[in-house]
C-alpha positions, 0 to 999 in steps of 0.5 A: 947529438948527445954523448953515447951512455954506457947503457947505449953500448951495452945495448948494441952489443947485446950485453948488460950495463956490467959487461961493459964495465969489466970489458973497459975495466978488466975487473972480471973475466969476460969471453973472447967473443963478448970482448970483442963484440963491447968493443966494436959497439964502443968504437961505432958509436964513438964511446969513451970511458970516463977515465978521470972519474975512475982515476979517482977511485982510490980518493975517498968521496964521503958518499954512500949509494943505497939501492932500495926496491919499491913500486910506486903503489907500494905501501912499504916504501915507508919501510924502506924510507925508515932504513934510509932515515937510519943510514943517513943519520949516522953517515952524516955524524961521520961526515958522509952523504948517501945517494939514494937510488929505486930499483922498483924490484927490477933486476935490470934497473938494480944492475944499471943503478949498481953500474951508475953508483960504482961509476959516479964513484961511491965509496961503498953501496948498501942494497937491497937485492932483487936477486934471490941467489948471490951467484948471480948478483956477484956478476954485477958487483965489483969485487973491490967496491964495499957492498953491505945486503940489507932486508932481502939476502941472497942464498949462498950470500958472500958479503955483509948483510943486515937482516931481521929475523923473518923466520922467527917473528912469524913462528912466534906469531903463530904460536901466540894464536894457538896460545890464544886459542886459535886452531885453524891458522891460515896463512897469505903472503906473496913473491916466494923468490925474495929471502924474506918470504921464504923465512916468513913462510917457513916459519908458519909451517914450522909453528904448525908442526909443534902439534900433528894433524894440523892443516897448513892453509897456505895462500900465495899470490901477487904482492898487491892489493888486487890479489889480496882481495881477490885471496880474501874470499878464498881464504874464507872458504876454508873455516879459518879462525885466525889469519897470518898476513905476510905481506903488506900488499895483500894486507890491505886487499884482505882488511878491504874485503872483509870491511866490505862483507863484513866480517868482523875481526876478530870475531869472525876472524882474527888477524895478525900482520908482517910490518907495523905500517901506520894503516894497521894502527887507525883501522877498527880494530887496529890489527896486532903486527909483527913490527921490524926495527927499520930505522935500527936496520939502517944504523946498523947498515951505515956502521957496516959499510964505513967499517968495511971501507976502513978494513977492506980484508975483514972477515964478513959480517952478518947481523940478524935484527929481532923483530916484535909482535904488538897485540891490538884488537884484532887479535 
């Protein structure tokens, strides 16, 4: 029979992985009766705590866990992959290896996988969060334990962060197309519960109100291709003249639909996407993007944590990345 997992009791228990830990840890406060109910599930089914690795805590193991979210049908887990590439070059000039974990966007995979990385003692962990407010993700963190947010930042966030400026790359996309000549600017995007389409959001709509009576045609749905077709057809009831594509997913479920019915871009429509994916290069025409500097993330990433497994007590460091807008032919 096989060793009980920490996961096993905090399933019996009826609690999250990291309950368990700062039961067996004392690194947070957890009630009576929670405690209580840990314990028992612990003593039925014979669980003990790996207390040699958490001995060792204070002994540095040169690896940096880095949690990552992407489904398996997601185009961006090449942006994603880009962060990892930048991480990795550089913790290995100072002698680190990284451990890289998917949470395919699930909180309960993102908690296991922070308990998994604090368990298998890393010295430090960069993520990008699921959670939408830092509150609720600090329940799950140790508060010791070197944490850099990267891409997706929490409100209310209280540690490290690296981040690009969403908000800023789509207000200066929409103020191109209206420099281009564009007047009916719609704009599809998805997920409103993660920072990054908040602030993409919120940039449309501040470009839109530079001039009055200027409509805001706002699409939201799923982030997948699905949706994004589905969206197309809507969007095209609308007499738009330009399109802002916000999410990668949708992207691809909107370039679909209009090749099939044929609607030219830019002719009929112009359109301009977030992320310079390799398929918005090899489409006809290929489509002008807002490009994010991925790989400048992850370098930037690596020196934060290693900085901060140096200086534990610094100050909190937030460092916000420009992204680029790239004209193509779509545009």
């Amino acid at each position: 029979m096989s060793q009980p997992k920490i996961k096993d009791v905090a399933r019996a228990a009826g609690v999250s992985t990291a309950t368990v830990s700062h039961v067996i840890n004392k690194t947070r406060y957890v009630s009576e009766e929670t405690t209580v109910r840990v314990l028992q599930a612990m003593e039925e089914l014979n669980y003990r705590p790996n207390h040699a690795a958490r001995s060792l805590r204070s002994a540095k193991t040169y690896t940096i866990g880095l949690i990552i979210p992407f489904r398996k049908e997601d185009t961006s887990k090449s942006f994603f992959m880009s962060i990892a590439e930048g991480i990795e070059e550089t913790l290995r000039e100072y002698g680190y290896h990284l451990i890289i974990s998917n949470s395919k966007e699930d909180l309960e995979q993102e908690i296991e996988q922070l308990q998994l990385l604090n368990d298998q003692i890393t010295d430090g962990i960069i993520l990008a969060s699921t959670y939408s407010e830092y509150q609720t993700l600090e329940k799950h963190i140790l508060k010791d334990h070197p944490l850099v947010l990267i891409d997706r930042i929490p409100e209310e966030n209280q540690r490290d962060s690296v981040s690009i400026d969403s908000y800023q790359g789509v207000y200066d996309a929409i103020k191109y197309l209206k420099k281009k000549g564009y007047k009916r600017i719609g704009y599809a995007g998805a997920n409103l519960t993660i920072s990054t389409a908040k602030q993409r959001l919120a940039g449309y709509q501040d470009a839109q109100k530079d001039e009055p009576d200027v409509e805001n045609i706002v699409f939201i749905g799923e982030p997948t291709y699905e949706s994004g077709y589905e969206m197309a057809a809507q969007l095209l009831l609308h007499d738009l003249d330009a399109i802002f594509i916000a999410n990668n997913e949708v992207a691809t479920g909107i370039i679909y639909y209009f090749i099939e019915n044929k609607i030219t871009i830019p002719d009929d429509i112009a359109v301009i996407v977030f992320d310079n994916f390799k398929w918005t290069r090899i489409v006809s025409p290929p489509l002008t993007v807002v490009d994010q500097p991925a790989y400048e993330m992850g370098i930037e990433a690596a020196h934060m944590i290693l900085s901060r497994i140096q200086s534990p007590d610094k100050k909190m460091k937030k460092v916000v990345l420009q992204p680029m807008l790239i004209e193509r032919g779509s545009t």
